[in-house]
N, C-alpha and C positions, 0 to 999 in steps of 0.2 A: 682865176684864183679860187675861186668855189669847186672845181673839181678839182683844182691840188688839193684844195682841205677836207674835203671828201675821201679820198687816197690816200692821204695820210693821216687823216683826224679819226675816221672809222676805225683803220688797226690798230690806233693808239687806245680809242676807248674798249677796244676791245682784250687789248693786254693789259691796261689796268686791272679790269676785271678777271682775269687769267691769274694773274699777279698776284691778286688782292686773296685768293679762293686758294691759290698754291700755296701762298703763304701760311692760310689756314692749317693746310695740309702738312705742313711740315713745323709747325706748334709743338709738338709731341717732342721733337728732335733738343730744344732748350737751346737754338745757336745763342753763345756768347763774343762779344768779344769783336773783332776785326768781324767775322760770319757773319754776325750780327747788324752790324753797320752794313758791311756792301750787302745783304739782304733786303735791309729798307732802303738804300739807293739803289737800286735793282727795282723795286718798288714803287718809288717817288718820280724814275725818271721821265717814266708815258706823262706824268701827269705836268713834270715841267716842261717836258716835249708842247704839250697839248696850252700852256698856257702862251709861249712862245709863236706857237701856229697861231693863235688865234690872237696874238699883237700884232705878227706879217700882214694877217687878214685885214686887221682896221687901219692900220697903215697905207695899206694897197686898194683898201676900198674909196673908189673915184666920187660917187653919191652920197651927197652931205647927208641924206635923208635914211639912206641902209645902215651908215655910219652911226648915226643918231639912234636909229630900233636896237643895232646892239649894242650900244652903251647903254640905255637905259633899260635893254634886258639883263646885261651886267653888273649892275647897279641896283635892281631889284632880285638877282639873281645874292647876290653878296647881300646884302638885306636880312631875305630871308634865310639864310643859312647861317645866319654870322646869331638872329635873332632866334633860332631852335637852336644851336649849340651853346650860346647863354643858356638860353630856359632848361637844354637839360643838364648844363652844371654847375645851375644853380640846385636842380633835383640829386644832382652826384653830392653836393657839398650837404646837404639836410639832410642823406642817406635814405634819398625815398625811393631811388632808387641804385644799380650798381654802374660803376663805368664801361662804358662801353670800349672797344678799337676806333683808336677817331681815321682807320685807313678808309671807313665810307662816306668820312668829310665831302673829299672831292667829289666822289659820284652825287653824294645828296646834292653838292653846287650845281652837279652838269646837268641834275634834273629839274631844279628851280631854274636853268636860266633854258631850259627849252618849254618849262610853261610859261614864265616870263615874256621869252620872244612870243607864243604865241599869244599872249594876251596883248601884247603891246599892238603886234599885228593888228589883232582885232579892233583895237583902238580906234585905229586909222582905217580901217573898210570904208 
């Protein structure tokens, strides 16, 4: 299962980020309307793809014990992401500072839960 998710987890993070950047790119253009919509579903989809793979994974994962590391890098993972996008809109609502695109939500999560895993790792050495 880890080199399925490998094969298909990699191109997925990595059309996000394609996605996330084109989008960018095409700001200038104003889509409204229906554009607008399958734009951000065009957008959104690697990222439900990628939450999907990685339900199959724990699902199919046989050791109670690997099973356990990624939930609780999961869970520390959602934690801290969930606790910087409060803190900064509670900063957006005081006007301290401006809003941001929340389309780097998910990557800031997919990078809390790879320092996650590896601290949890470290845990248990």
């Amino acid at each position: 299962m880890e080199d399925r998710m490998l094969f298909i987890l990699m191109p997925l993070v990595l059309a996000v980020f394609v996605l996330a950047v084109w989008g960018f790119g095409y700001h200038h253009l104003h889509p409204t309307g229906i554009v607008a919509c399958l734009l951000a579903i065009l957008v959104a989809l690697p990222n439900v793809a990628l939450i999907v793979i990685f339900g199959f994974y724990l699902s199919e994962e046989k050791d109670e014990f690997q099973r356990n590391l990624l939930v609780q890098s999961l869970l520390w993972a959602i934690g801290a992401t969930l606790t910087l996008i409060t803190f900064w809109g509670v900063l957006v609502t005081f006007e301290v500072v401006q809003s941001r695109s929340l389309v780097w939500v998910f990557p800031l999560f997919c990078l809390f839960m790879a320092i996650a895993k590896f601290m949890v790792r470290l845990r248990y050495r």
